[in-house]
Each structure stands twice: as structure tokens, then as C-alpha cells.
C-alpha positions, 0 to 999 in steps of 0.5 A: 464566517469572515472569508469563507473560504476555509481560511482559519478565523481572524485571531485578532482580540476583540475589545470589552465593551466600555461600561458606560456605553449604554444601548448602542453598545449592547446591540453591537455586543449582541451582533458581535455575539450572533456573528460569533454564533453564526461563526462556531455553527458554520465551523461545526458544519464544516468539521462534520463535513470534513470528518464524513468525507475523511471516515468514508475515504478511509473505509474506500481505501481500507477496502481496495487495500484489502482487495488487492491484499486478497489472494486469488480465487482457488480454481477447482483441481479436475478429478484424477483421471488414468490418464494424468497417473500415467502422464505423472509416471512418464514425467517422475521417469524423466526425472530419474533419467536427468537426475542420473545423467546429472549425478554422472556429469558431476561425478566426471568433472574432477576428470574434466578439472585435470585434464583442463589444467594439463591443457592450461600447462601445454599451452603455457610451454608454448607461449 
């Protein structure tokens, strides 16, 4: 192939040969067209080349896509013991406890709002 490499093939139009050329003409049409030849079976090995190296390049990304996509190994749930019930039970306790204390703050701050804003007004009188 003219270059050889990779360029696309010279586009130029190539000139029919002229009727009354006689034997030395038909063998320049006869090389032209093996050159031709060897240029297509070149192109056609570089296509499949390039589509091999394309489809296999797919598949690699297709594959680590899909592992990173993958979610984590499940590990496996130790069998519940008397221990992690009774631990489960300190735990829903102290839960109970905080959720009380909170509802408890919660209920005080219309307290806490007034008595915010009774200060605010003292020290408004003395500024």
C-alpha cells in the first residue's frame, strides 16, 4: 500500500488506458490492478486487525465495568447468641432513655423561647 502507514489511499483518478496501446500498456493495466489487489487484501487485514483489537477492548471494558458495578461479597450474619439479645435489649433501653430526654427538651423550649426573648428586651432597656 502506498505509505503504509495507516494514511488513507491516494484518491487521485486514475486514467483509462488508451485503445491503441498495445502490449506495453496491458501489462502497466495488469500491475496497476495486482497493485490494486495487493492494496484492498492489505486494507482488509488492517480492518480485521483493527476490529479484533476493537471487539476485545469492548469486552476488557465491558468486564471491569461491570465489576466495579458489582456489589460487595455478602459476609455471612454469626448466629445469634444470648449475649448480642441482651446486648440488642441495653442498647433498645438507651434508646428509650434518649428518645424521652429529647421529647422532654423539646417540650421545655416554648420555655426557653420566652425567657430568650425577655432577656433580649432587658438588654434592650439598657442599651
Amino acid at each position: 500500500m502506498a505509505g503504509g502507514t495507516g494514511a488513507p489511499p491516494d484518491q487521485r483518478k486514475r486514467k483509462a488506458p488508451a485503445p491503441a496501446a498495445g502490449a506495453e500498456d496491458e501489462e502497466e493495466v495488469e500491475a496497476e490492478v495486482e497493485e490494486l489487489e495487493s492494496e484492498v487484501a492489505d486494507l482488509d487485514r488492517r480492518t480485521l486487525e483493527h476490529l479484533r483489537r476493537t471487539a476485545t477492548r469492548l469486552s476488557d471494558a465491558a468486564f471491569s465495568r461491570l465489576a466495579a458495578l458489582r456489589p460487595p461479597a455478602r459476609l455471612e450474619v454469626p448466629a445469634v447468641s444470648e449475649t448480642s439479645v441482651a446486648e440488642d435489649d441495653q442498647e433498645l433501653e438507651k434508646v428509650k432513655i434518649l428518645k424521652s430526654k429529647i421529647k422532654a427538651n423539646i417540650d421545655d423550649l416554648p420555655k426557653v423561647l420566652e425567657k430568650i426573648n425577655e432577656t433580649i428586651a432587658r438588654c434592650e432597656k439598657f442599651c
